[in-house]
C-alpha positions in Angstrom: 58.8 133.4 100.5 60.8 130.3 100.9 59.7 127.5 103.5 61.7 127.1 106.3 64.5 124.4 106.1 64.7 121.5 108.4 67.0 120.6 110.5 67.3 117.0 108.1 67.9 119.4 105.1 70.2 122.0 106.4 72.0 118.8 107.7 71.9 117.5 104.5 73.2 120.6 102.7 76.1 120.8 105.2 77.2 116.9 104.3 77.1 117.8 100.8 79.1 120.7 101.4 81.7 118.7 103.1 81.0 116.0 100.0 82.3 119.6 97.5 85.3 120.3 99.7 86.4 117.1 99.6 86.4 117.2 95.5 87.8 120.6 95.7 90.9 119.7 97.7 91.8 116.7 95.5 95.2 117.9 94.1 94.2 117.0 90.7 91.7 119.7 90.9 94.6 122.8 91.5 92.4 124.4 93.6 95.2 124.4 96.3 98.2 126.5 95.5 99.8 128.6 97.9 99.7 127.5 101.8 97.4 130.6 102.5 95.1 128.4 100.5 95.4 125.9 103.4 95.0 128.6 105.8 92.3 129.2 104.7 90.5 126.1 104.6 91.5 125.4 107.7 90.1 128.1 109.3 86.9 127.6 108.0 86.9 124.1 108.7 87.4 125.1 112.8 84.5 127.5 112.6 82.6 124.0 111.6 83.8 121.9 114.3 83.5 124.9 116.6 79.3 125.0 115.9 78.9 121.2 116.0 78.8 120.6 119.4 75.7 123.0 119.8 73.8 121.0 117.3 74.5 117.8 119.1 73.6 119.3 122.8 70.3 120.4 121.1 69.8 117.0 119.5 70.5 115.7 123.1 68.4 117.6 124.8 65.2 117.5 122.1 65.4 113.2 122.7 65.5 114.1 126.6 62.3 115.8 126.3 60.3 113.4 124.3 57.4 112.0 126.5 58.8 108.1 126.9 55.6 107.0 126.7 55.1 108.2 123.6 58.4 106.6 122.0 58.3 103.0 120.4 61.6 100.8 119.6 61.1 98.3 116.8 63.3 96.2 119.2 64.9 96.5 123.2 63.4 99.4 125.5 62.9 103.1 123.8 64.5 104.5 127.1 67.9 102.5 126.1 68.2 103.4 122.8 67.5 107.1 123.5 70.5 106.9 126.5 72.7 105.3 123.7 72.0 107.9 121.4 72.5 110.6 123.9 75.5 109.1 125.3 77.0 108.8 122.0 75.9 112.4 121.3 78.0 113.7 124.1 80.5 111.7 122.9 80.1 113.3 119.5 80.6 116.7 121.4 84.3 115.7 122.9 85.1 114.7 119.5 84.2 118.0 117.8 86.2 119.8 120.6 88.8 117.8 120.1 89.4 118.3 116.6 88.3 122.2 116.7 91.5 121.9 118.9 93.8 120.1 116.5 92.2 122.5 113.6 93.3 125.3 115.6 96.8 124.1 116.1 97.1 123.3 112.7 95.5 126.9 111.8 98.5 128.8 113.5 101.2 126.4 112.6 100.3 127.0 108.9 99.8 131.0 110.1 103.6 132.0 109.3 104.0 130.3 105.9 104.3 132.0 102.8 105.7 130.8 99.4 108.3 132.1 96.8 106.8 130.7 93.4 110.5 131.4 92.1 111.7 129.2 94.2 
């Protein structure tokens, strides 16, 4: 039986993944053809940006349930640092929303496009 990923490796994986896509959509690479191709992508690239901002409210709320005692900071106070990280989390969580939104308005713009390879 495999052991269980962590979250650094699953996180890992996904940048990676992101890292292939990003090679895969070169144009050199002819992977994209038709605008369905885009569609596609697309698509899947909302159902990312739709999931992030779970992963950051749980990362958020994981560093507001550490016992501050128990946290050190190499420099400042550990309670500043972890309200900067949690404030730039939520942040992070507008962003994704944001660009889920964007993805979904370029999703259905691309929606009614087809392609005449005689053309």
């Amino acid at each position: 039986m495999d052991a269980p990923r962590t979250p650094q490796s699953v996180a890992d994986t996904a940048a990676e993944a992101v890292r292939d896509l990003n090679h895969a959509t070169q144009a050199a690479k002819g992977n994209l053809i038709y605008p369905g191709d885009a569609y596609d992508v697309v698509a899947s690239l909302k159902a990312l940006t739709q999931r992030l901002p779970q992963s950051f409210e749980q990362l958020s709320r994981f560093l507001a349930n550490l016992p501050s005692e128990a946290v050190t900071a190499d420099y400042g106070e550990p309670d500043e640092h972890l309200a900067e990280a949690r404030s730039a989390l939520a942040s992070a969580v507008l962003v994704a929303q944001t660009l889920t939104e964007f993805l979904d308005r370029a999703h259905s713009a691309l929606a009614p496009l087809g392609y005449d390879s005689g053309a």
